[in-house]
C-alpha positions as a printed Julia matrix, in Angstrom:
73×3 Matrix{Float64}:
 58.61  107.68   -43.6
 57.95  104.48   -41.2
 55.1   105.88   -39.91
 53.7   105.56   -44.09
 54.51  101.64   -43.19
 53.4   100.69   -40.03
 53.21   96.65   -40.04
 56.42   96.51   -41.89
 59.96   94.36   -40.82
 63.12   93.65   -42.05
 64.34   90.03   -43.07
 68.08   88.87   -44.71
 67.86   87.76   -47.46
 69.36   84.0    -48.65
 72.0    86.51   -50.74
 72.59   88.88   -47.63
 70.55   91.41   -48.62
 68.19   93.44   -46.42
 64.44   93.54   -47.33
 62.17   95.99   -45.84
 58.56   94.28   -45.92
 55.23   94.65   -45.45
 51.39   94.23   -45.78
 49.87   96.2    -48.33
 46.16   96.5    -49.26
 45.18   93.4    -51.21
 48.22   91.22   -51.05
 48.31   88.5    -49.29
 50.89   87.92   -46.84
 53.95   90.19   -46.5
 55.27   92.02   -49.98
 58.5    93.27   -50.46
 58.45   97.14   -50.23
 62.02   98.36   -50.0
 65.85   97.16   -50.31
 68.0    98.29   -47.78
 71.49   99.71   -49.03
 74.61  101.22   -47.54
 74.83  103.72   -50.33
 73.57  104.37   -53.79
 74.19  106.14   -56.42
 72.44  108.45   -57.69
 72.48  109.54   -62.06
 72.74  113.33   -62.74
 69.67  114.7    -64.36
 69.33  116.04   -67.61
 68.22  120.09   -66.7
 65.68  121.4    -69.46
 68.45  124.33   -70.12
 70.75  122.05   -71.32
 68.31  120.3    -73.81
 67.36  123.31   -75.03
 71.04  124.33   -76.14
 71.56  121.44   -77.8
 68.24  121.65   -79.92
 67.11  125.0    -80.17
 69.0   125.44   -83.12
 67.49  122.72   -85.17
 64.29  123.51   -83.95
 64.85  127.07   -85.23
 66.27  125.8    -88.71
 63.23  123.53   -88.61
 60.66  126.42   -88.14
 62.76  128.81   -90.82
 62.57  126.01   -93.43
 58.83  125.16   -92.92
 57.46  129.06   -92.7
 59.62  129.45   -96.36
 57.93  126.33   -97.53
 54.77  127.67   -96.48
 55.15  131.19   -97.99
 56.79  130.31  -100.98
 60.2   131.63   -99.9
C-alpha cells in the first residue's frame, strides 16, 4: 500500500499518462514505480485442472508405451 512507498509522488507524463514515483534504495533520484490507470484488464488464468485434461491422456499413453518398452511387452 502507500504506506510500502512513503517518499513517493505523482507526475503527468509528456503523453498524459500518470506516473507514480519514487526513491528507492540505490537509485539515484526519483524512479518510476507504478503507472496509474483507469482500468485494466486482467487475462484469465490457466487452472492446473484444466491442463491436466488436456494432457493426462498423452501422459498416460506415454507411460503405457515406455513400461511395454521396458518389459518387453
Amino acid at each position: 500500500g502507500p504506506r510500502d512507498y512513503p517518499d513517493s509522488f505523482v507526475v503527468k507524463t509528456k503523453a498524459g499518462n500518470l506516473l507514480v514515483m519514487g526513491r528507492q534504495t540505490g537509485a539515484k533520484g526519483a524512479v518510476p514505480l507504478f503507472v496509474l490507470k483507469r482500468q485494466v484488464v486482467v487475462p484469465a488464468r490457466v487452472h492446473p485442472e484444466d491442463v491436466e485434461e488436456v494432457f493426462r491422456p498423452r501422459i498416460l499413453k506415454d507411460i503405457r508405451t515406455e513400461f511395454e518398452r521396458l518389459i518387453g511387452g
